[in-house]
N, C-alpha and C positions, 0 to 999 in steps of 0.2 A: 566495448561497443563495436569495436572492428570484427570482434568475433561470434558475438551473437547480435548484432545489428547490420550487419553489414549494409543494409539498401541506405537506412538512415546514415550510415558513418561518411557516405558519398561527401557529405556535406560539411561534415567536419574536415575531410581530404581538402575541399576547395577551401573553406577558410584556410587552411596552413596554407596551401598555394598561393595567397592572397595575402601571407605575414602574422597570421593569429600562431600562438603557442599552444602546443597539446603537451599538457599533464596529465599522466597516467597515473594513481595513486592503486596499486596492486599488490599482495603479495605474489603473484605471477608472473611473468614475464610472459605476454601473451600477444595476438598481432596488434593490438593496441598498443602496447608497449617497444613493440618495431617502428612504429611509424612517428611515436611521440616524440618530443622535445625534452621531457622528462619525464623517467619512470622513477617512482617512489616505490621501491617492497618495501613492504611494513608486517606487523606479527595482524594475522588475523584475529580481531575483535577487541584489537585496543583505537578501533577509529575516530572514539570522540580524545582518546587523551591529541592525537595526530590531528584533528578539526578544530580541537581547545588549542592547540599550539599553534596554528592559525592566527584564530582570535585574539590570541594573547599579543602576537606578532600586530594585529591590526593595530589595536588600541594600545602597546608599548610604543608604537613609533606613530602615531597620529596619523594613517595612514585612512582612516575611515574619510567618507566625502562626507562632508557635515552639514552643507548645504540640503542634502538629501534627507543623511541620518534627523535635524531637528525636525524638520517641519514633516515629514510624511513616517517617522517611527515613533514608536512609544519610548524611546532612551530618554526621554527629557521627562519623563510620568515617575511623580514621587509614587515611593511602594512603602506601607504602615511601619510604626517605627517597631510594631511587638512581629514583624517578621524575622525569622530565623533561615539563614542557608547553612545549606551543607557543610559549609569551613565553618559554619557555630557549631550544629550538631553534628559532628563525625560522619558526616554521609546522608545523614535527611534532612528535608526541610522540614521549616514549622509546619505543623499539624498534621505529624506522622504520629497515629496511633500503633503502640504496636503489637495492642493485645488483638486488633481487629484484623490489622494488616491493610489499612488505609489507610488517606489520606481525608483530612479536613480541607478541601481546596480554594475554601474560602479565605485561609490565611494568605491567598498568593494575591487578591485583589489588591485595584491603587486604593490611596489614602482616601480618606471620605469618598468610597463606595462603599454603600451598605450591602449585604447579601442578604436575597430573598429566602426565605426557609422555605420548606414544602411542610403542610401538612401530615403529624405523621400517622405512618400507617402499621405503625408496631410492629414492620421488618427491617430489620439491620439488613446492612451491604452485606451480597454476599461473593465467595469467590467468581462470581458468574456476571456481578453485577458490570454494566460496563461504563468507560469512563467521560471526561466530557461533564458540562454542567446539566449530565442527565442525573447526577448519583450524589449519593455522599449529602443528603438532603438541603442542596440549593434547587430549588423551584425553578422562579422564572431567570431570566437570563438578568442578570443585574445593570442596573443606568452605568455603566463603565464609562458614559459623556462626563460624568460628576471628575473627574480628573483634577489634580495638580501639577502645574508642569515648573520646572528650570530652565529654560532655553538655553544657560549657558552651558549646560549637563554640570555643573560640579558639587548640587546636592549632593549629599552624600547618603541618602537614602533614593535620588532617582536611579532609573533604570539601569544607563550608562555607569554608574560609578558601580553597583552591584556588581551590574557583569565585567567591569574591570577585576573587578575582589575577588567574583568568584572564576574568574581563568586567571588569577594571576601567577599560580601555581604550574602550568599550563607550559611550563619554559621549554624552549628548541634542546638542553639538555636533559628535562624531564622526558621530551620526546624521542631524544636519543637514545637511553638507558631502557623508557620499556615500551617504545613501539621499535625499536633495531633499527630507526634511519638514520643514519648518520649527522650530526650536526650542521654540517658543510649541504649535505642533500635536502635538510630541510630549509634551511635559509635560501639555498637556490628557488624553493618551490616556491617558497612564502614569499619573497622575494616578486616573483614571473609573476604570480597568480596578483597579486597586487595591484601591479602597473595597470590589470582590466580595472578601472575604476576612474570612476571623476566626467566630467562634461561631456567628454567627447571618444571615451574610452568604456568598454563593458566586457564580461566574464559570465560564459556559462559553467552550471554546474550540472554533468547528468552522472543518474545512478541506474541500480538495478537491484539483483538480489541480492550483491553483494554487501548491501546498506539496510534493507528491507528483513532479509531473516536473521534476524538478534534478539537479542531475549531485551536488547535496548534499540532497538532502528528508528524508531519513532523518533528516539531523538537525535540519533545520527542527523538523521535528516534536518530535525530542527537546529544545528549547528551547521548547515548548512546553509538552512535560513539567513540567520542570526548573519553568517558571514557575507551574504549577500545583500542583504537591508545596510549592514554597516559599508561594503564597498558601494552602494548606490545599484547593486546592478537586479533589479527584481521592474517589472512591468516595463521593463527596455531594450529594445529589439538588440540581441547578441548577449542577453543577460539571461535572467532567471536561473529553477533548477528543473532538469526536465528527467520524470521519471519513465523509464525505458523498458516497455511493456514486452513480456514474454512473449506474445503471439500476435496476430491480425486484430481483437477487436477484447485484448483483457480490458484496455481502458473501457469501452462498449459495456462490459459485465460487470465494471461496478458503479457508470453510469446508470445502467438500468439493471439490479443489481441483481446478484446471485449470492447477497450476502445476508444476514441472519439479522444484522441488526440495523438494516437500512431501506428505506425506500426510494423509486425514482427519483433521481434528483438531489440524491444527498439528503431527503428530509428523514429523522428519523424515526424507525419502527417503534410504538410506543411499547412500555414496558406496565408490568403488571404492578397497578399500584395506584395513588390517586391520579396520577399524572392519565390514565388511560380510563379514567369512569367519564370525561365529556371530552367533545371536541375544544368546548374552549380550553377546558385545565390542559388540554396537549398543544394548544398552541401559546396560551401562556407560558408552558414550560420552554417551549423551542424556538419562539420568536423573541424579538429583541425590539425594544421601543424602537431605537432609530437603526441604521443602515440598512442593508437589501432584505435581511431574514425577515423585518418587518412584514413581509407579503406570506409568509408561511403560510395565512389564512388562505390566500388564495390560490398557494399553491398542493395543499393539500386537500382542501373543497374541491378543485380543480380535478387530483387525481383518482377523487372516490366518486366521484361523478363519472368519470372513464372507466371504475372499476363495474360500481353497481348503474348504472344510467340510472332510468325511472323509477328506480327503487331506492336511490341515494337524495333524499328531501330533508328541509331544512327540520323538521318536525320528529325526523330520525337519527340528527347530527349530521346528514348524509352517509349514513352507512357507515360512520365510524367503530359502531361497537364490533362492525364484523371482522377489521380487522384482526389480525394474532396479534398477542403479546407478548413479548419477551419476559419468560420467566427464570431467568439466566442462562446458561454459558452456551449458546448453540452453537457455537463455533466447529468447523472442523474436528479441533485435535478433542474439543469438549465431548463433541456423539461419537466420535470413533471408542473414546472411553466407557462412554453410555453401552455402545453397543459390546464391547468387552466385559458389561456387567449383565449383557442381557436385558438390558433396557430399550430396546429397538428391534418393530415386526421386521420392519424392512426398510431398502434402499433404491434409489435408483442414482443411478453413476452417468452422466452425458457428458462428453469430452475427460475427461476426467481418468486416473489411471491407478489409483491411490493404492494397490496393491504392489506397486511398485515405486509411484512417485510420493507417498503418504509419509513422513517423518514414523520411523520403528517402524517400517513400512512388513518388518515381518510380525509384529501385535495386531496391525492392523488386518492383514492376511487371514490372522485368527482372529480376531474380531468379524470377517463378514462371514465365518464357521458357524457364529452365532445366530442368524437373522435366519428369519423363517424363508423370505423372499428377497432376490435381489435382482432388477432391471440392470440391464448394459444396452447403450445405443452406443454402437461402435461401426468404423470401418472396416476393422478385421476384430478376430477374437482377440481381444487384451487380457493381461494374467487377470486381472480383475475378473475376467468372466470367466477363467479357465482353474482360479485358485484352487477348485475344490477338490481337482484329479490331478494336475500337474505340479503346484506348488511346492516349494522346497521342504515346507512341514509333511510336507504328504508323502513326497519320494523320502522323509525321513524317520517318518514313523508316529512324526508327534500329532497330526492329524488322521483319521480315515476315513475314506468318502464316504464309505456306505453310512456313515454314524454321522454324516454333517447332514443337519435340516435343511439349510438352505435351498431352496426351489432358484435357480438359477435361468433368468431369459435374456436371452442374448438377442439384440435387435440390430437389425441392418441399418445404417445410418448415410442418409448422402453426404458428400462431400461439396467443399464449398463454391465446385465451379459449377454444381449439380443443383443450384438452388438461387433465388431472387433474396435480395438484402441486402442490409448494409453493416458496416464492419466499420467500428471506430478505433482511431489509432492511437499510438503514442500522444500525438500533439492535438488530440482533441478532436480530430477530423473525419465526420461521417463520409465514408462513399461507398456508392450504391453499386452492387454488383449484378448484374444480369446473369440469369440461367445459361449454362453454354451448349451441355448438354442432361438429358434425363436421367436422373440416378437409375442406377441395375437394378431389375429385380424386386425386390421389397424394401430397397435402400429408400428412406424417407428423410424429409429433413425434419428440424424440430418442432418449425412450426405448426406442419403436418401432426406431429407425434402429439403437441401440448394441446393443439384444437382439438383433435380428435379425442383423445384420453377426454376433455373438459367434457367435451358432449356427453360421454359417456357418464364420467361421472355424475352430471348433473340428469341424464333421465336416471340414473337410481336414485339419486337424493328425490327429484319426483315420485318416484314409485314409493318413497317410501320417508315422508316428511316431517321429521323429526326435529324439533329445537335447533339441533347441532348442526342439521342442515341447511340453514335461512342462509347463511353469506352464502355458499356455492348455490342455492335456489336463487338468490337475487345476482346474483356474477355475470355482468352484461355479455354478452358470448354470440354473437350475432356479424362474426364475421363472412364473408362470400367465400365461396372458393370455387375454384375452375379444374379442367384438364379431369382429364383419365381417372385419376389419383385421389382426386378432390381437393387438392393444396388450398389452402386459405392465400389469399390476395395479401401480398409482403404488402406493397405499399397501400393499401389498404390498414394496415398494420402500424406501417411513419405515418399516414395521417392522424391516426387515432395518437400516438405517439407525439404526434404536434401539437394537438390540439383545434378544439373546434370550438363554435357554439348550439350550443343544445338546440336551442329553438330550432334551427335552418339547416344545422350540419355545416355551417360556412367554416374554412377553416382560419385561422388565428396565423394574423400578421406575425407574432411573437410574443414573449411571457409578461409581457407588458399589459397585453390585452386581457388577460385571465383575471378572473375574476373568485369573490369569497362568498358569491350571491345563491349559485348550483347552477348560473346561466352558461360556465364552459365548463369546460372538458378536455382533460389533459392527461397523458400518459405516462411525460416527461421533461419538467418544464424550463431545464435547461435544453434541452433539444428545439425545445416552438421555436420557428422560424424557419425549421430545416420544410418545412412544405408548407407555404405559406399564403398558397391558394391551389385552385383543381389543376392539374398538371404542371405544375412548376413543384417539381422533388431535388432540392438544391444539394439533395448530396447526390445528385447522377450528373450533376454539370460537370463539363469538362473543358472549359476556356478561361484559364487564367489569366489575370489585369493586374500586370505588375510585380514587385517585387516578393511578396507576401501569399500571393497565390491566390485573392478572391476570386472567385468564379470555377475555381478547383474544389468541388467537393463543400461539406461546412461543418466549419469549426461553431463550435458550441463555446459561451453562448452567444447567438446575436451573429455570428461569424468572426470575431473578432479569432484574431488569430495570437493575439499575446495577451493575457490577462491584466489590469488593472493596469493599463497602458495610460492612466493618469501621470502618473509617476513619470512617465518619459516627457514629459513638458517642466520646466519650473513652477513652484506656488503662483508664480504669477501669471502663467500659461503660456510663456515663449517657450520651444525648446531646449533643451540643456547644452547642444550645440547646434549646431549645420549636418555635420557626419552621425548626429545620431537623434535627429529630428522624428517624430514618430505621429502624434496626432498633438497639438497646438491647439489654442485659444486662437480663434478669428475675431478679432476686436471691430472689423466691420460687423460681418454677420451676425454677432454675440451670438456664436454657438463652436462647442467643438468642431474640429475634423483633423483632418490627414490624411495616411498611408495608409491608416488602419482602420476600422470601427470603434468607433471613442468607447474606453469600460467607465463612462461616467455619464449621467445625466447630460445629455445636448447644450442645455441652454445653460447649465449651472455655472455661473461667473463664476472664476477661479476667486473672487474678493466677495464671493457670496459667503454670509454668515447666517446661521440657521436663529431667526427668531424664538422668541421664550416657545415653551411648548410644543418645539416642532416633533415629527416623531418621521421613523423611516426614511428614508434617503434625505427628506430636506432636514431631517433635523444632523446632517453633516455638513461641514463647511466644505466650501469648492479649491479647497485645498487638501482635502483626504480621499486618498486616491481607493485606498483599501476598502469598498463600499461590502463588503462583506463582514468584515469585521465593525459591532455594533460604534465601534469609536474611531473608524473610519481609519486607524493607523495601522501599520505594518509590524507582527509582535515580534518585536526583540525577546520579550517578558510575556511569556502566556498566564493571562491571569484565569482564564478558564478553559476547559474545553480537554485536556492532561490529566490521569491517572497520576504520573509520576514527576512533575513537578514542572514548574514554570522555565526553569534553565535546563538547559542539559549538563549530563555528570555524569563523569567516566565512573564506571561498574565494570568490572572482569565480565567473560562470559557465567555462563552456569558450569561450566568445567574450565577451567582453566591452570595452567603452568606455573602461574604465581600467584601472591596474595595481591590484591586493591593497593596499589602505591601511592592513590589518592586518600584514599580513605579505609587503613587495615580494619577498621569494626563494622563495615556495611561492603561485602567482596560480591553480593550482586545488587542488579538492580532489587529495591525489597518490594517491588509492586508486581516481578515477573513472575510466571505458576509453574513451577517446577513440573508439577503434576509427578510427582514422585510415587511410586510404586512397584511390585514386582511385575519384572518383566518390561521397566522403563526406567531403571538404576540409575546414579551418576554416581563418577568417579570423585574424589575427595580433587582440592585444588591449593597444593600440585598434586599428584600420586605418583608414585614412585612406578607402579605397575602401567601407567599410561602417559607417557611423560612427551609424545610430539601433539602438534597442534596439527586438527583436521578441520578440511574445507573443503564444499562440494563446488562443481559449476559445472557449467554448459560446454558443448562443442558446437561447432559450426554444424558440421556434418549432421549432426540427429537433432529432433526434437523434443525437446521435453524429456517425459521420463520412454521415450522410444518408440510408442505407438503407433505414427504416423512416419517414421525413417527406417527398423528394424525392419519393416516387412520389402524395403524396396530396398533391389539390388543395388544400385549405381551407390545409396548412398550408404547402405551395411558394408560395402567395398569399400569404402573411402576410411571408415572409423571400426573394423570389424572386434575389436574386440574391447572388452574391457582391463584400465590400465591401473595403475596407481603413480601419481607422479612426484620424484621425491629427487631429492639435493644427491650431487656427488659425495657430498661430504654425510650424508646421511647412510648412503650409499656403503661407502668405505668402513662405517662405525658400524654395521649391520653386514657387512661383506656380502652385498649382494650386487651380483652382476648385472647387467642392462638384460631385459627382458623375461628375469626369472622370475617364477611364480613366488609371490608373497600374502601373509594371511593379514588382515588389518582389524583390529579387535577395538572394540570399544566395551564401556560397560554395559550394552545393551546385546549387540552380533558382534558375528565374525565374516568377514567375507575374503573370498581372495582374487588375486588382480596378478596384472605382470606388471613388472618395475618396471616403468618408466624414468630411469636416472635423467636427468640433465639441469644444466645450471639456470632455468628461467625458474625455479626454484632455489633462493639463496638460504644457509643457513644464518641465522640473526644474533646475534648478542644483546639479552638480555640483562638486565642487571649482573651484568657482569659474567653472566653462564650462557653457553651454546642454547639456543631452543631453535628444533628442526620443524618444518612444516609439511603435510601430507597434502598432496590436490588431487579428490575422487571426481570424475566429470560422475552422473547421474542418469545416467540414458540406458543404461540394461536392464536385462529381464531372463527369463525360461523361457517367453514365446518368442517367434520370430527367424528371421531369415539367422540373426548373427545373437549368440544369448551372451550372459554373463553375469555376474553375482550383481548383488543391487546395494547402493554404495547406501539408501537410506533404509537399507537394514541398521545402520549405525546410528544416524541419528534419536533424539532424545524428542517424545513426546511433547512439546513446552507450549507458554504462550507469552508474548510480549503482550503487557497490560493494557495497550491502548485498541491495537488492530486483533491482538491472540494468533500473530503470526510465530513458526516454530525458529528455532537456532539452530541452523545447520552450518554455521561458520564460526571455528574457535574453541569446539569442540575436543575433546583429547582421544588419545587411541596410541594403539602401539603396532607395532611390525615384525612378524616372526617370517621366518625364510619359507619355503616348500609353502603347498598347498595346504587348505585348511582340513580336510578329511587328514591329512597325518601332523597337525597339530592339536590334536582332539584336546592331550591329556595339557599340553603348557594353555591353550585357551581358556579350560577349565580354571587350572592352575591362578590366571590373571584376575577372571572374572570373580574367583573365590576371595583371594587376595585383595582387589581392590578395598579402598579405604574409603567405601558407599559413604553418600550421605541422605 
């Protein structure tokens, strides 16, 4: 965090100053790891056996707050007796098919819950299908209120005693032998991290990509959950886990998304099947009788009314059929594939750099050789826009321009002091940025670029009105724009984004107000509120009230600035202490309040119990803080919503040094997609021909994959070239000297680097054997002020089953001396040799 967060780490500086503990859990030694109270190295991508030894730690020494854990977690919720885990079946839970390659995920529901079927539609799941109770033929979202509970957890089929059983293997010498941390090191951590728990005590947990790209993250994280619901520390101010966004506004792009299989707001994009022939079958499947999702009607009526306006009527479903349907795997690494097979006219690339920063980022190279056309909005030319004449295939023979089709347009793009908007951050917080000064030239920004293209495309769909044409013929597209340029009106843009009502144009106090009727109109309906009538845009405010920061910018949704901030009061709504008071039950007023904006209904008595037949928010009692989840509790035990299973469970990477020492008959996750083919190999695990463990990251100095730092002096000067950073002792075994050129091979490229020896890279003892680790930062290119080989030539094409993010951490590769042009014949040599699977 100190070194690619640095504005945000400010604040982790002043807690230590103030007596809070920083744990660094890295295999780096990075300035994170300078400033902490303890650094943990560990083998990269054995994180959950290291997060399991946590847990195991929690629950062997009674160490969970239980006051917490019964009443606001699902630990006390019996799970069916014909359920199977992992310690039954060798590494899968029940209802692993494994002629299909999926899961039944219906076996993971509590006791008397029945699951909904869907209607079938005589297509099997397929590798594209995605997961969640969208798939695997559960329909609507199932009464999970039908519950059984133990309050004293010692069922032996509830939640708690499961997740005892299944970490119990989980031990601080398990974690010694095969994550390398020393026993004494982890007890110290397990130990620190602990003491944040209980009335008056709390523990943050933040991540990044170093937890995100796995072929298993998804559940990394969920054991990080898991560990925080069990210490008490989740919707309480110095708790939670806070994920730690690459740039100004990633949160911002997958709030209002740039993703394939989502819509504003988290609702999801319907897929191709019954589920998408009405509006109702798509909110049947995605709504839930009681807590928040209940309103999905409304919030999806809401957003096809913002989409198509007067063309969006209840007699049409509101324009529902015009949406697209997911017809599998759209994902990233999925079309790059596509496009490798010639299944794709064209591209367009905005912010984006994938010719360098793309996972086998040299497949993908030659994948956009393939495309008839390719768009770039960019600040300078990026290898991306420049692949077809510069790139390393081309200076090497395996490509020639004159013979690539691609029609290549390179478009000037403003930058972001060059433009009106707003940027959402890390912690959820819209603010509104003012134009400083006018982009150069024919530099435009995007909103410019997306209006304009629409206009266009919609007078051809005019000119020429075909069936296929009706959604962009009806595409509400009537925004104003001003200045020289014609820029469309940013805030013009958050209103529409807030929400209005049709009739008047009035806009909408918040998501509250939305309606299932076609009467509003909404963009983004976690966002309403941020403009919540004509000139009040609450993400341009700039006078904060207090400790929390209201009146700084807003935090989505509502403003609340800590999510599900029920949890920080007791069942009976006093706070949990004095020191960590948050928003409370007002026994005068009979309504919440506090310091924060309550994540709960107002008025709802903490001793309110939901009458027979309630549905949506009342039908939770005013003790379930999680009003997201349809059973109001916080999942220890995910019974839907998971590809790859209700617990988390250590799996090796897709390459790795040793076999599964959990579980030798299942060495990866079996839900993750290899996407195995020529020209995206992996190595056998171990392989003798690729035997250290690789791992990319970031520097301070550059961005991302270099775009936006390579082309500027001050800061190509600070980081100029590209390194490879490796142990002493790694070092010595390879006799290589500090700063000399080394080639780094995996089974896919080769690239070469200068050694970076030093010891913030330790070697590890593994079951009992040395295993050395590699650290490639990610930030070069061929274009630019400063070049160098590109570290995700190495990477493997993948997708973790939930998000179908790649694995760029845990990886294997190997280290030959001198540069890679004069190890032609041993790179060969490895690549041939590997023991592919």
């Amino acid at each position: 965090m100190a070194e690619n967060h640095p504005v945000g780490f400010q604040w982790v500086m002043e807690a230590k100053e103030r007596g809070a503990k920083v744990l660094h859990v890295d295999p780096r030694f990075s300035r994170t790891s300078a400033v902490a109270n303890i650094w943990v190295p560990f083998r990269a991508g054995s994180d959950i056996l290291f997060l399991g030894g946590l847990i195991h730690y929690v629950l062997e020494n009674e160490l969970f707050f239980r006051d917490y854990v019964v009443p606001y977690t699902n630990a006390s919720v019996i799970i069916p007796e014909d359920f199977k885990d992992t310690e039954d079946l060798e590494g899968v839970f029940s209802g692993w098919d494994a002629n299909k390659k999926t899961y039944d995920e219906t076996t993971w529901l509590y006791e008397g819950v029945e699951p909904v079927k869907a209607a079938s539609t005589g297509q099997g799941a397929s590798e594209g299908s995605h997961g969640g109770h969208a798939e695997h033929g559960l329909h609507a979202m199932p009464d999970l209120c039908k519950y059984q509970r133990d309050l004293t957890l010692q069922h032996p089929r509830c939640v708690f005693q499961l997740l005892r059983k299944h970490f119990a293997r989980y031990t601080p010498e398990m974690v010694e032998q095969y994550c390398g941390v020393r026993k004494s090191v982890f007890l110290n951590a397990a130990k620190t991290f602990c003491t944040a728990s209980g009335p008056d005590k709390t523990g943050a947990i933040c991540y990044a990509l170093g937890w995100t790209q796995h072929s298993n993250g998804v559940q990394m994280i969920r054991c990080a959950a898991i560990l925080q619901l069990l210490l008490g520390n989740m919707g309480r101010p110095g708790g939670g886990i806070l994920a730690l966004r690459g740039h100004a506004s990633i949160q911002g792009s997958t709030d209002v998304p740039t993703l394939y299989d989502i819509l504003p707001g988290y609702l999801s994009m319907p897929k191709f099947g019954e589920e998408s022939k009405t509006l109702d079958a798509y909110i049947e499947k995605y709504g839930s009788r009681t807590g928040w999702w209940y309103n999905t009607d409304k919030y999806i009526v809401s957003l096809l009314k913002a989409y198509y306006g007067e063309s969006a009527q209840p007699e049409n479903d509101f324009g529902f059929h015009w949406l697209p349907r997911v017809t599998g795997d759209h994902s990233h690494q999925a079309y790059w594939l596509d496009m490798l097979d010639g299944k794709m006219d064209g591209l367009f690339v905005m912010g984006q750099n994938p010719a360098v920063a793309g996972p086998n980022s040299g497949m993908e190279r030659r994948g956009l050789a393939k495309l008839n056309w390719l768009v770039v909005r960019e600040m300078v030319e990026t290898e991306t826009a420049s692949f077809w004449y510069e790139s390393p295939e081309v200076k090497r023979g395996e490509l020639r321009t004159e013979e690539i089709p691609t029609e290549v347009f390179l478009l000037p793009a403003a930058g972001h002091a060059e433009k009106d908007g707003t940027f959402t951050n890390t912690q959820r917080l819209l603010q509104w940025r003012e134009k400083a000064v006018e982009p150069p030239g024919d530099c435009r920004s995007e909103n410019w670029f997306a209006y304009h293209l629409g206009v266009l495309l919609k007078e051809k769909a005019r000119r020429d009105p075909q069936p296929r044409h009706a959604a962009l013929l009806a595409l509400k597209w009537d925004y104003s724009i001003e200045g020289e340029h014609r820029e469309p009106v940013a805030e013009e843009v958050l209103r529409e984004i807030n929400g209005y009502k049709v009739a008047d144009g009035e806009l909408v106090p918040g998501f509250t107000a939305l309606k299932a009727d076609g009467s509003t109109a909404c963009g983004c309906w976690i966002y309403s509120g941020v403009f919540p009538k004509k000139g009040e845009n609450r993400a341009n405010q700039r006078a904060a009230k207090g400790f929390y920061g209201h009146g700084w910018g807003f935090a989505w949704p509502s403003d609340r600035r800590i999510l599900y901030n029920r949890a920080s009061a007791r069942p009976d709504g006093r706070p949990w202490s004095e020191r960590k008071k948050l928003v409370w039950w007002d026994f005068e007023s009979k309504k919440w309040t506090g310091l924060d904006v309550p994540d709960f209904t107002q008025t709802k008595a903490p001793d309110y119990e939901p009458p027979a037949g309630a549905v949506g928010d009342e039908g939770l009692s005013g003790d379930k803080p999680f009003l997201l989840h349809c059973d109001g509790f916080g999942w220890i035990w995910v019974p839907v919503g998971l590809t790859d299973g209700p617990l988390p469970t250590h799996y090796e990477p897709l390459e790795s040094p040793i076999r599964n020492p959990i579980y030798p008959k299942q060495q990866t996750n079996p839900m993750a997609l290899a996407k195995a083919r020529p020209g995206n190999e992996y190595a056998a695990s171990p392989d003798a021909h690729f035997p250290f463990v690789m791992m990319t990251y970031r520097l301070t100095e550059h961005h991302t994959a270099g775009g936006m730092s390579r082309t500027l002096s001050h800061l190509a000067e600070l980081q100029p070239e590209m390194f490879c950073e490796i142990s002493p002792d790694l070092a010595k075994k390879l006799s290589v000297t500090p700063g000399e050129w080394v080639t780094i091979v995996t089974a896919r490229g080769a690239i070469e680097a200068h050694a970076l020896v030093t010891s913030r890279i330790k070697m590890l003892t593994i079951d009992g054997k040395p295993v050395h680790q590699v650290g490639l930062p990610f930030h070069w290119g061929y274009s630019g002020l400063v070049k160098g080989d590109m570290s995700n030539d190495l990477i493997a094409i993948s997708e973790e089953p939930n998000v179908r993010i790649m694995e760029t951490k845990g990886l294997l590769c190997n280290l030959i001396r001198g540069k890679r042009a004069e190890n032609l014949d041993a790179i060969g040599q490895l690549r041939e040799g590997q023991g592919q699977r």
